[in-house]
C-alpha positions in Angstrom: 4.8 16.4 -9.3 3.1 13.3 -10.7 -0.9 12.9 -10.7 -2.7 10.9 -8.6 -3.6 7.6 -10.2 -7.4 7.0 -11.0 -8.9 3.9 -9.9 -8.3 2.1 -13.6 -4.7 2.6 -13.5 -4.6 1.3 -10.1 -6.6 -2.2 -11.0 -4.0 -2.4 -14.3 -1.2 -2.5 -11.7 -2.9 -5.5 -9.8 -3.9 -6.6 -13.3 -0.5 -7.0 -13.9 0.7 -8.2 -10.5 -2.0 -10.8 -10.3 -0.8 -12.7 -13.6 3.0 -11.9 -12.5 3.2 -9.9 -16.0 6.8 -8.4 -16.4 5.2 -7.1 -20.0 8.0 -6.0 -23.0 7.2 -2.9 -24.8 4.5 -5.0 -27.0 2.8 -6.9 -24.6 2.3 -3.5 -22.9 -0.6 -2.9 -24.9 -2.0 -5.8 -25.3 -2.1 -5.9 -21.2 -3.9 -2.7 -21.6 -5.7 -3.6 -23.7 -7.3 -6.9 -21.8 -7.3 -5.1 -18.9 -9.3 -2.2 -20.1 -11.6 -5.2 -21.7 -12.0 -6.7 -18.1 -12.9 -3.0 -16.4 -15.1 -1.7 -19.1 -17.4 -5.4 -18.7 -16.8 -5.2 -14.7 -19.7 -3.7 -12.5 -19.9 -1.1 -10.2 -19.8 -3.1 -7.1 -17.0 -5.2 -8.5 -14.6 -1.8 -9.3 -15.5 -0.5 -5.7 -12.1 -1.5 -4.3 -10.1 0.4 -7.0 -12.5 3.8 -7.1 -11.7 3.4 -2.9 -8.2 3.2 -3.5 -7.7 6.1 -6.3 -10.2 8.3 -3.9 -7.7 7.9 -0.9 -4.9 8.3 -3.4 -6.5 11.5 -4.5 -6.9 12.6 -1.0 -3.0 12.3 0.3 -2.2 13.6 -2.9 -4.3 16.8 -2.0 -2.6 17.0 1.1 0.9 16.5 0.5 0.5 19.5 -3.2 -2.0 21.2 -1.4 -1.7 23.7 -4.0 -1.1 21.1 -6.5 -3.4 22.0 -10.0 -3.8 19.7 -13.2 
């Protein structure tokens, strides 16, 4: 059973789609690593759609392994 995704793996998957990124094995990290750049310098506020999204995740997930434990 796969985790639930948290909210910065979920705005490195738009991260990704937004700049149409099919990334090789190397560009991998350098994507990461932007993208961890871009979150770490981002504000609350402006990482509110992604903490939303990884909280409803979180909550389906809990409901479809509701005995589900990390």
């Amino acid at each position: 059973i796969p985790r639930p995704r948290n909210a910065f793996i979920l705005f490195r998957c738009d991260f990704v789609h937004q700049r149409k990124v099919n990334p090789t094995e190397n560009e991998d990290n350098n994507i990461s690593r932007a993208a961890g750049q871009l979150w770490s310098q981002m504000s609350l506020p402006e990482k509110q759609p992604w903490l939303r999204m990884a909280q409803r995740e979180k909550e389906r997930h809990a409901l479809l392994y509701p005995n589900y434990q990390y």
